[in-house]
C-alpha positions, 0 to 999 in steps of 0.5 A: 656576588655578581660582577663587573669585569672590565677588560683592560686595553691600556686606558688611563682611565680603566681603573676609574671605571672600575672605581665607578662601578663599585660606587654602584655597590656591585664588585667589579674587576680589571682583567688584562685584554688578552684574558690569560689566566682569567675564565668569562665563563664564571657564574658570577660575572654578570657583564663585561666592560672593554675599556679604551686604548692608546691604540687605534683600531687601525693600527696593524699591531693594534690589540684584538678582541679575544673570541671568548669575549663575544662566545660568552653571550654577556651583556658587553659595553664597550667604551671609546676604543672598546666601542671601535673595537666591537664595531671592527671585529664585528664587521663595521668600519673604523676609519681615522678621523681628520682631527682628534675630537677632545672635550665636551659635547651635547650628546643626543640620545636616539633612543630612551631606553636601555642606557639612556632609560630616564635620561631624557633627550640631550646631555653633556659628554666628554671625547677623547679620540683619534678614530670614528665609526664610519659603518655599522656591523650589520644588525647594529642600531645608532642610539646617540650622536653628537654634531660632530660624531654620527655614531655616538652610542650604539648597539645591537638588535638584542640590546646585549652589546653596546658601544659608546664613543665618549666617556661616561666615567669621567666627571665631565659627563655629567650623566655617565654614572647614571648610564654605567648604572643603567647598563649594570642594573637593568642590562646585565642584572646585577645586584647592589652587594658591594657594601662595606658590612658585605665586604667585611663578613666575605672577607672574614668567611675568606680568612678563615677558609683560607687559614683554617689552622696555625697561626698567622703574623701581620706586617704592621706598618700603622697605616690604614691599609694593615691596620685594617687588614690586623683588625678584619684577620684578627675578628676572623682568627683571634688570638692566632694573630701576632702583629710584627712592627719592624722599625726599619730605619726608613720611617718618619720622625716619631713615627715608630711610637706612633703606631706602637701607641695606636696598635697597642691601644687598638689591638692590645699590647700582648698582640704587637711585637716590636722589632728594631731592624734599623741597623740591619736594612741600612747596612744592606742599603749602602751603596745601593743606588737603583730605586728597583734594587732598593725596593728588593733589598728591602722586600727581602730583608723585611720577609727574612725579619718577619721568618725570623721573628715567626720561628720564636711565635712557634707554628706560624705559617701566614704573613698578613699584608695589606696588599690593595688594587692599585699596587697590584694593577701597577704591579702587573701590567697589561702589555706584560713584564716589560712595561711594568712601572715599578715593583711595589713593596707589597706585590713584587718584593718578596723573594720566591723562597719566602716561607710564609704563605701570603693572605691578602684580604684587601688586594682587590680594594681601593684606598676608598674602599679600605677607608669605608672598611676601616670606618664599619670595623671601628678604626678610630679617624686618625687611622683612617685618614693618616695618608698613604706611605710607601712600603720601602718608606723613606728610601723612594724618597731619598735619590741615591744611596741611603744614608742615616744623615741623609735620613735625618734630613729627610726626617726633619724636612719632612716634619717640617713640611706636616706642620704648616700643611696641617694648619692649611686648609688644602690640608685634608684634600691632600692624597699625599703630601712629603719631602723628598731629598735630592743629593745634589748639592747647590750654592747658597749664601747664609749671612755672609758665608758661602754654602754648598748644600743638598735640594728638598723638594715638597711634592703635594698631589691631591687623587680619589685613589693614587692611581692618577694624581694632580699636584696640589695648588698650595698657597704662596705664603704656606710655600713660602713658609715651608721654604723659609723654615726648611732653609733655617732650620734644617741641616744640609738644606740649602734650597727647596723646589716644589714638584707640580708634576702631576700623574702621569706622566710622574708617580707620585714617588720619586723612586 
């Protein structure tokens, strides 16, 4: 299948390119810049994408371009930062700009012809940047300028090598995806084969290569993400999958006979194994206060849940998770180790001595994506749109310690907080919407009595695929609501904040 590679130098915008290239329907993928453990020279890669920067090109410890890059000979689209930096290693000169060009300008396209075919004269586009091209690498032409930026867009005699200043896949260049597709299609060749029903035959082909015998077990959560995930492996292996549901104790207010009735509806009731763990994850929890420590307390007794209940399967020797791009973006970051976020359930808490060999057949797909899989294999709605849920559940949603009271009025709170967000009509524009509970503890007054008890917090964020995140603008009256029958109604709630912090600068997650 071809692809798009998209090298990525730390942008906040990088996984929206790529986002934008697989609406082309053409695979696209994230590489760390500094290409370790990657090869360019693959077959199927078809064109690279440098993707822009908090750095500037001027700065001494500013990173570089790796000598493959331009080796390879492929078509190469570089975008702000990337533009800078083919314009600097290719001989041209940079220089820091007297003031930071941000938001809209009228583009004026040079040329008609390349990413620009059919595009016309003028356009809007959207900057954001420091630095400014002030020379040319020799052989290279300028083929867009704006008023206040004379190289706008350029590229090089051959029309391999591109360079834009603003950023085409951001919704406020209005054009940008006709200029992504441009350079996908008529520069680098690529053909549109990232379809849902090509995805699903690749994927199933893949499973069975890569669980050729033996038997395979899925951690079942009940969202969209492993329900998916048990439908694809169990089309590719049949009845050599058994899906394991563990009831954790970190789970919403009826939510364990939730998943129990769709799966078992689903799947069938001889394919899920229901195990009550609840005890034994909490027990493992007290006292444990750090979110990181948390998330790896619950990895590990999770895989040691799931080796045990393997053992009485018989010859099982695969775990299914439903492992999806942003968790592993996040998980592994560009700057290394050091500067990793947050170790995500799904990629970074498992213990190195798990026994089971991991299958992952949506870890290079984006929530969109699994959605559109789901839909084509037949997962009824409610499953598909059922919002995201971490993987250590409740507890990255509890500050502190874990406790079962604390869990209860988190539980309550939160079912609290769905009821009246389902009656409003934000409601199916939300990405994730819970209740997160602060131990802290805050005077009140209740009649004529003194209280003393914990903070709730509504957080409420609307996104395409998590990755970036901006806090919802729910009505006053349906805040009021919440409020008022959070207060009443749930023990230990004395006072509720709502979170208008969007991402970044916060995660979604508290934890």
């Amino acid at each position: 299948m071809d692809k798009i590679v998209i090298l990525d130098y730390g942008s906040q915008y990088t996984q929206l390119i790529a986002r934008r290239i697989r609406e082309l329907q053409v695979y696209c993928e994230i590489w760390p810049y500094h290409l370790a453990g990657h090869d360019l020279y693959d077959s199927e890669i078809k064109g690279i994408i440098i993707s822009g920067s908090p750095y500037s090109v001027t700065d001494e410890k500013a990173p570089r371009l790796k000598e493959e890059v331009l080796a390879v000979e492929k078509p190469i689209l570089g975008i702000c930062y990337g533009m800078q930096l083919l314009v600097n290693t290719l001989g041209g000169k940079v220089v820091r700009s007297h003031s930071r060009e941000y938001g809209k300008s009228l583009l004026y396209a040079l040329e008609k012809k390349g990413i620009f075919e059919n595009l016309g004269s003028e356009m809007v586009c959207w900057m954001s940047h420091g630095d400014s091209v002030k020379e040319l690498p020799e052989g290279f032409t300028c083929v867009a300028r704006t008023d206040t930026c004379e190289y706008a867009a350029v590229r090089d005699q051959k029309g391999r090598i591109w360079g834009i200043q603003f950023h085409p896949e951001v919704s406020h260049t209005p054009l940008g995806q006709e200029i992504l597709a441009n350079f996908v299609f008529n520069i680098c060749g690529c053909a549109a084969q990232w379809t849902p029903d090509s995805i699903i035959k690749q994927q199933i082909q893949w499973i069975r290569s890569e669980v050729e015998s033996g038997e395979a077990v899925c951690a079942l959560s009940g969202g969209v993400d492993s329900v998916t995930a048990a439908v694809l492996t169990y089309r590719a292996i049949g009845n050599r999958l058994n899906c394991i549901f563990v009831n954790n104790g970190l789970l919403r207010k009826g939510e364990s006979e939730q998943v129990l009735s769709n799966m078992r509806a689903l799947l069938g009731k001889e394919r899920i194994i229901y195990v009550d763990a609840r005890e034994r994850f909490l027990k493992e929890l007290r006292g444990v206060l750090d979110p990181e420590e948390k998330r790896k307390i619950i990895g590990r007794v999770f895989v040691e849940v799931f080796e045990e209940e393997a053992k009485r399967l018989g010859e099982v020797q695969y775990l299914l998770q439903g492992t999806t791009y942003p968790d592993v973006i996040e998980s592994v970051s560009v700057w290394g180790p050091s500067a990793r976020i947050k170790t995500h359930h799904n990629v970074g808490g498992l213990p190195e001595h798990m026994k089971l060999t991991l299958i992952e057949p949506l870890k290079f797909l984006f929530k969109d994506e699994v959605r559109k899989l789901a839909l084509e294999l037949g997962i009824p709605e409610e499953i598909v749109w059922r919002q995201p849920f971490p993987g250590p559940g409740l507890a990255v949603r509890i500050v502190g310690e874990v406790t079962e009271e604390r869990l209860e009025i988190l539980r309550d709170m939160d079912a609290i907080i769905n009821q009246e967000l389902e009656k409003s009509p934000i409601y199916k524009k939300l990405w994730q919407s819970f209740g997160v509970l602060v131990p802290v503890r805050s005077v009140g007054v209740m009649g004529d009595e003194r209280t003393y008890k914990y903070v709730g917090v509504l957080r409420a964020v609307m996104s395409e695929d998590g990755m970036t995140a901006d806090w919802a603008r729910i009505s006053y009256d349906t805040l009021d609501l919440i409020a008022r029958r959070v207060v009443n109604e749930v023990a230990g709630i004395g006072r509720m904040v709502y979170d208008i912090t969007s991402k970044p600068p916060a995660t979604i997650e508290w934890e």
